[in-house]
C-alpha positions as a Markdown table, in Angstrom:
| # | Residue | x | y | z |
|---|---|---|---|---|
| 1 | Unk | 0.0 | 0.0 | 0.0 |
| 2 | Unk | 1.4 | 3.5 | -1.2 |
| 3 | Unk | 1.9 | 5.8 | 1.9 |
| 4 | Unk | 0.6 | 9.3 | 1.5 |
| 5 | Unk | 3.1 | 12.0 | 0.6 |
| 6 | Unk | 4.7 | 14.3 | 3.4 |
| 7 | Unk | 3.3 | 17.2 | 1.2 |
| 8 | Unk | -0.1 | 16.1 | 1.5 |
| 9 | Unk | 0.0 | 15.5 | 5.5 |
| 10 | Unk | 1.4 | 18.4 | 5.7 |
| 11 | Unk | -1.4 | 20.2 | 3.9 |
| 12 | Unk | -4.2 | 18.5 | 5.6 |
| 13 | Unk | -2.6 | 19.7 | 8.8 |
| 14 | Unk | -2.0 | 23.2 | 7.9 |
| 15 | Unk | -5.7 | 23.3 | 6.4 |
| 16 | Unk | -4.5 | 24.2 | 2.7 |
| 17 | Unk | -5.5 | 21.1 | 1.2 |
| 18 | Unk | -8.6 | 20.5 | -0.9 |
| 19 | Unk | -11.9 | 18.7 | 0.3 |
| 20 | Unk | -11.2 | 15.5 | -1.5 |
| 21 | Unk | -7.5 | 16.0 | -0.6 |
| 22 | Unk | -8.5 | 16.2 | 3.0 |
| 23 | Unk | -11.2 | 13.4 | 2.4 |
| 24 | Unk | -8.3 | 11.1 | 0.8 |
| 25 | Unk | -5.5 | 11.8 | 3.4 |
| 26 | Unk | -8.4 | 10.7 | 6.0 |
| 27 | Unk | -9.3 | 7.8 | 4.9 |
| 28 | Unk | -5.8 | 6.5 | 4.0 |
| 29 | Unk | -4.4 | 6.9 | 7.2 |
| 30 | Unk | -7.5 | 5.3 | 9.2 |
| 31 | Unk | -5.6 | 2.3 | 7.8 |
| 32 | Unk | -2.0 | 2.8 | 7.8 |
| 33 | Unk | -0.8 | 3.3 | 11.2 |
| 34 | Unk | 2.5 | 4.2 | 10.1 |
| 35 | Unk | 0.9 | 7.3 | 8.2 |
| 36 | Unk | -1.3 | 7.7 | 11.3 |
| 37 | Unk | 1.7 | 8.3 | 13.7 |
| 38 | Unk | 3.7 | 10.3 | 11.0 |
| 39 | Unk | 0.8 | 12.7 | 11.2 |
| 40 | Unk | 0.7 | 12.8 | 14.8 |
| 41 | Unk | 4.2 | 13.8 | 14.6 |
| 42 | Unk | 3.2 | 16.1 | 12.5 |
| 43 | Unk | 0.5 | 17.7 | 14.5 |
| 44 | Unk | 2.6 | 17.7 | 17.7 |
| 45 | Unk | 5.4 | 19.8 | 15.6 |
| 46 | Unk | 3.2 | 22.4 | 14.4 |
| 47 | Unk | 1.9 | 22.9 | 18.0 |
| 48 | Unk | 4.6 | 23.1 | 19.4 |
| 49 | Unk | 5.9 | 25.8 | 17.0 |
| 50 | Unk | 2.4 | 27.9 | 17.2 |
| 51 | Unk | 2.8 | 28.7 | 21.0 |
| 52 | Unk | 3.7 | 31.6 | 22.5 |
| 53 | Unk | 7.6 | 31.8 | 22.5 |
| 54 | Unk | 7.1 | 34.1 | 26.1 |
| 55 | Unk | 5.9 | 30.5 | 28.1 |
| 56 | Unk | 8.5 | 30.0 | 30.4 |
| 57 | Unk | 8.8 | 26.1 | 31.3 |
| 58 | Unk | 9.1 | 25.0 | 34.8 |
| 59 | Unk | 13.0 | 25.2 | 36.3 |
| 60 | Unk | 12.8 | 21.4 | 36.3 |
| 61 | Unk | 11.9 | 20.8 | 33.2 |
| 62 | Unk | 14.6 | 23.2 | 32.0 |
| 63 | Unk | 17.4 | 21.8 | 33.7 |
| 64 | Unk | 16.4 | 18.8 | 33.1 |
| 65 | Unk | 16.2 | 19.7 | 29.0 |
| 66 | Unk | 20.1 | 21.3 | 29.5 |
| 67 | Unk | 21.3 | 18.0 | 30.8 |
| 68 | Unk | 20.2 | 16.0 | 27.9 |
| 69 | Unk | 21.6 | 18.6 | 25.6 |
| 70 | Unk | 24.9 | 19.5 | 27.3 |
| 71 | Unk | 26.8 | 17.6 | 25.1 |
| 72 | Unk | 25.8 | 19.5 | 21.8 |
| 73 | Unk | 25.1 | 23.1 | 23.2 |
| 74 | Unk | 27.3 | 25.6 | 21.5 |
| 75 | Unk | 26.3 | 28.9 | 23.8 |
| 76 | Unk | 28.1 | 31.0 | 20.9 |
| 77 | Unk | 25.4 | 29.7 | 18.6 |
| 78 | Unk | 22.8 | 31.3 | 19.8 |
| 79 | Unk | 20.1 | 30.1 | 16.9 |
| 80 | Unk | 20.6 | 27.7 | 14.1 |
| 81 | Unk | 18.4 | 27.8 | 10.9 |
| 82 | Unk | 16.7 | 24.3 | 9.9 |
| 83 | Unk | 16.0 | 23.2 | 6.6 |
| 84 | Unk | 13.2 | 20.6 | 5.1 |
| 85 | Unk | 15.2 | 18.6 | 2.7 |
| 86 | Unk | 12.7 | 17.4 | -0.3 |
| 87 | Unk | 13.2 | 13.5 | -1.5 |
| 88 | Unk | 13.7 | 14.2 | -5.2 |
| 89 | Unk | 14.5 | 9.9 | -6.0 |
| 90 | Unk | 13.3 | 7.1 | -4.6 |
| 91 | Unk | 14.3 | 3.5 | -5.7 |
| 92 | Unk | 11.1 | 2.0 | -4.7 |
| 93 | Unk | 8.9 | 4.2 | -6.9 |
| 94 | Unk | 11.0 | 3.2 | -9.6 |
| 95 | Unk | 9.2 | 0.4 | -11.9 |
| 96 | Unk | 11.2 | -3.0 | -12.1 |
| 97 | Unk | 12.2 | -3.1 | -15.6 |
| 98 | Unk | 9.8 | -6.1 | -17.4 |
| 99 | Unk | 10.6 | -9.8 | -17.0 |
| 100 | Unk | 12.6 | -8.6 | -13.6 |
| 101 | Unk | 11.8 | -10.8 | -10.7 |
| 102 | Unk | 12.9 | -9.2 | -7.0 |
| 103 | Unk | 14.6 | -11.5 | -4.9 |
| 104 | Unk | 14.8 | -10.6 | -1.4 |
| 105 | Unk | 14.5 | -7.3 | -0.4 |
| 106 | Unk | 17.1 | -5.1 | -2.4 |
| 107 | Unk | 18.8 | -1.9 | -1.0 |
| 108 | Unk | 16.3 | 1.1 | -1.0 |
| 109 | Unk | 18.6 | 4.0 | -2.5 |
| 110 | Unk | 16.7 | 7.6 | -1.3 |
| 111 | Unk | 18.3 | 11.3 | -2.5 |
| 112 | Unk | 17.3 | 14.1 | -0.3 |
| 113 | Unk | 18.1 | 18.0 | -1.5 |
| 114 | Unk | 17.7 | 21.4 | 0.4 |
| 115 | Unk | 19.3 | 24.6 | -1.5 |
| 116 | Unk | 22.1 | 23.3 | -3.2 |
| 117 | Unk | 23.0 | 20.0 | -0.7 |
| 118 | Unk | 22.1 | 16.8 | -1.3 |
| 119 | Unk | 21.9 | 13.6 | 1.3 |
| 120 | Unk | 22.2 | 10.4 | -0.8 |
| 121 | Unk | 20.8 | 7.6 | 1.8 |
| 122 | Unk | 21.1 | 4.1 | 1.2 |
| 123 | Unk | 19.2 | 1.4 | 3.4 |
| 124 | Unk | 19.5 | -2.6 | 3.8 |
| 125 | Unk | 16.8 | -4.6 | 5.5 |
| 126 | Unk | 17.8 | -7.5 | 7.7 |
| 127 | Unk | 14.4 | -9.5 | 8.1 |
| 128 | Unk | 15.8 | -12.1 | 10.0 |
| 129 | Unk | 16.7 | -9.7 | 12.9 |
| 130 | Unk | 14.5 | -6.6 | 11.8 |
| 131 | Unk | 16.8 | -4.0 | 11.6 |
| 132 | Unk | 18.4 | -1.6 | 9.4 |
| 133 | Unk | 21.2 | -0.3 | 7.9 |
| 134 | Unk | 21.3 | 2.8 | 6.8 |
| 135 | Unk | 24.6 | 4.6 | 5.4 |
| 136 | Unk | 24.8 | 8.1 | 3.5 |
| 137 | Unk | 26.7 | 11.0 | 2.3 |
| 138 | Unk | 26.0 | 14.7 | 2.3 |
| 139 | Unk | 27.3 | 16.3 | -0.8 |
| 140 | Unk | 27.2 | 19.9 | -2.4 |
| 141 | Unk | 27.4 | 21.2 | -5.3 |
| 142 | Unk | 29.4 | 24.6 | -4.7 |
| 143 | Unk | 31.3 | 23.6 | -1.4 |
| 144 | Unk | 34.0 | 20.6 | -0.5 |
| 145 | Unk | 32.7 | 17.6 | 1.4 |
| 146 | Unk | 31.0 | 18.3 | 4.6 |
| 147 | Unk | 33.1 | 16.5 | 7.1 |
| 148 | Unk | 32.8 | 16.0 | 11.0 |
| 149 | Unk | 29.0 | 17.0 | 10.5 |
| 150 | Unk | 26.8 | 15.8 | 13.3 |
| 151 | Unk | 24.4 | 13.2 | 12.2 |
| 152 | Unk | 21.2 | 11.7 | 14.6 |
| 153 | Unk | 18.4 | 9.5 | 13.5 |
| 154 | Unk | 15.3 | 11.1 | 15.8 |
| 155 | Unk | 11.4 | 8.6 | 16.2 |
| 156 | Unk | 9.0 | 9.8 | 18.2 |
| 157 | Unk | 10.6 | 13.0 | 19.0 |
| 158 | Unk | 13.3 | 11.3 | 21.1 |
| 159 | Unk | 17.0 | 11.4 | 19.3 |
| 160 | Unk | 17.9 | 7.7 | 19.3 |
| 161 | Unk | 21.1 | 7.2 | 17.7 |
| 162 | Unk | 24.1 | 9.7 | 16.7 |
| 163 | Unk | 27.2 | 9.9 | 14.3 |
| 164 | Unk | 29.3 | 12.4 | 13.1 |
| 165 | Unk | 30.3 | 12.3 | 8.6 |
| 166 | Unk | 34.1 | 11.3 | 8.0 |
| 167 | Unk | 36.7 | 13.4 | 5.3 |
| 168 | Unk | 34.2 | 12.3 | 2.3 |
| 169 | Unk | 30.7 | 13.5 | 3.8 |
| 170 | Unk | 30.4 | 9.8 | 4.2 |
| 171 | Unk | 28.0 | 8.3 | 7.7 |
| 172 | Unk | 26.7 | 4.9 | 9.1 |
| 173 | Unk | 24.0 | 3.5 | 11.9 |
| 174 | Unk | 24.6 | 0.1 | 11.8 |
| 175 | Unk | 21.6 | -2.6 | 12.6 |
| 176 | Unk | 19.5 | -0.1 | 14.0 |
| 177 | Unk | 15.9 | -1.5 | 14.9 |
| 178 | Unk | 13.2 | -1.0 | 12.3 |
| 179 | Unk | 11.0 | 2.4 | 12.9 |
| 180 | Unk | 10.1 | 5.3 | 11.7 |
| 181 | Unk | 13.2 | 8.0 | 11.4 |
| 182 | Unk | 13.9 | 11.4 | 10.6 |
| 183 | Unk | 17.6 | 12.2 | 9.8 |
| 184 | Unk | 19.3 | 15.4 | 10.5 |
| 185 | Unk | 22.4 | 16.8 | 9.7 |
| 186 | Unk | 23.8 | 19.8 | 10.7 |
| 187 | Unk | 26.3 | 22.1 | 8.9 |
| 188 | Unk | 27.9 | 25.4 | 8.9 |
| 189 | Unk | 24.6 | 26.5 | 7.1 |
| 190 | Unk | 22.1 | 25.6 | 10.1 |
| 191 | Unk | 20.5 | 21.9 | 10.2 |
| 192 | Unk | 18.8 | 19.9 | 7.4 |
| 193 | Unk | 16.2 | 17.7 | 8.6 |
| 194 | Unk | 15.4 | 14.3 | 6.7 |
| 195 | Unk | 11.6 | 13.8 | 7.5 |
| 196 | Unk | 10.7 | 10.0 | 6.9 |
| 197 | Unk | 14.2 | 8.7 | 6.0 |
| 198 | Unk | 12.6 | 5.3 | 7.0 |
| 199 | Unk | 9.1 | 4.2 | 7.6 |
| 200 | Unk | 8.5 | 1.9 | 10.6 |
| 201 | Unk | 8.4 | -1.8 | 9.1 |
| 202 | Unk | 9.3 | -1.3 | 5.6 |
């Protein structure tokens, strides 16, 4: 079953989308659970970034939040831009060419862009143990390669797993458990955020 597009969600949340847009989004994700949560996510980001920026959190809960993210605070940074990276190829909407039989489950090759950066993402599925590898590369067209780049793979709003890119742009999370991911990267620029590098089971 096709999952619905991140555009679409994204326009059924914001309340651009059409009736029969809005209709089909709907009905879709009454069935796809993995659709269901994305939009959740979804939902749960957009209200979060509609509050009032003058709510001041309880001191526990702050001190708590600067203790998980001691490690990357930079206090000489004192805001970073973020960027939606668009997936402009997908292996798995590619048709198998006729007479082609798939054996096993071949490696899904994705290409992410924002501005003038691309992310090339490759993933291997392990059914036997249900897990993942996923390697990459960040890449640019007017720049060298982006190296020693901070890299985490984020589900359900909780960061699970981090790496940094080598000389080449190149990263790895090896035989990571199957769920849904965003990846983000984050360069000189400001971050570039990978929504639904992976989708839960597939």
């Amino acid at each position: 079953m096709a999952h619905v597009s991140l555009e679409a969600l994204m326009n059924c949340i914001d309340g651009s989308a059409s009736e029969s847009e809005r209709s089909t989004v709907e009905a879709h994700v009454m069935n796809c659970k993995d659709c269901a949560d994305q939009k959740q996510e979804f939902q749960f980001l957009l209200t979060h970034l509609q509050e009032d920026s003058a709510f001041e959190p309880p001191v526990s809960v702050l001190n708590e939040s600067l203790g998980i993210f001691q490690q990357v605070f930079r206090p000489e940074r004192k805001s970073i831009p973020h960027f939606i990276a668009s997936l402009v190829f997908d292996t798995f909407d590619q048709p198998m060419f006729a007479g082609m039989r798939r054996m096993g489950a071949p490696p899904r090759q994705l290409l992410f862009r924002a501005g003038d950066v691309d992310v090339d993402v490759k993933i291997e599925s392990m059914e036997a143990n249900d897990r993942i590898t996923l390697v990459g590369q960040v890449l640019s067209s007017t720049t060298k390669f982006f190296d020693n780049a901070p890299v985490k793979l984020e589900s359900h709003g909780i960061v699970r797993y981090r790496t940094q890119t080598n000389v080449v742009g190149e990263f790895s999370f090896d035989e990571v458990p199957k769920d849904t991911y965003h990846l983000s990267v984050e360069l000189p620029e400001g971050e570039i955020t990978l929504f639904c590098v992976h989708r839960g089971n597939s």
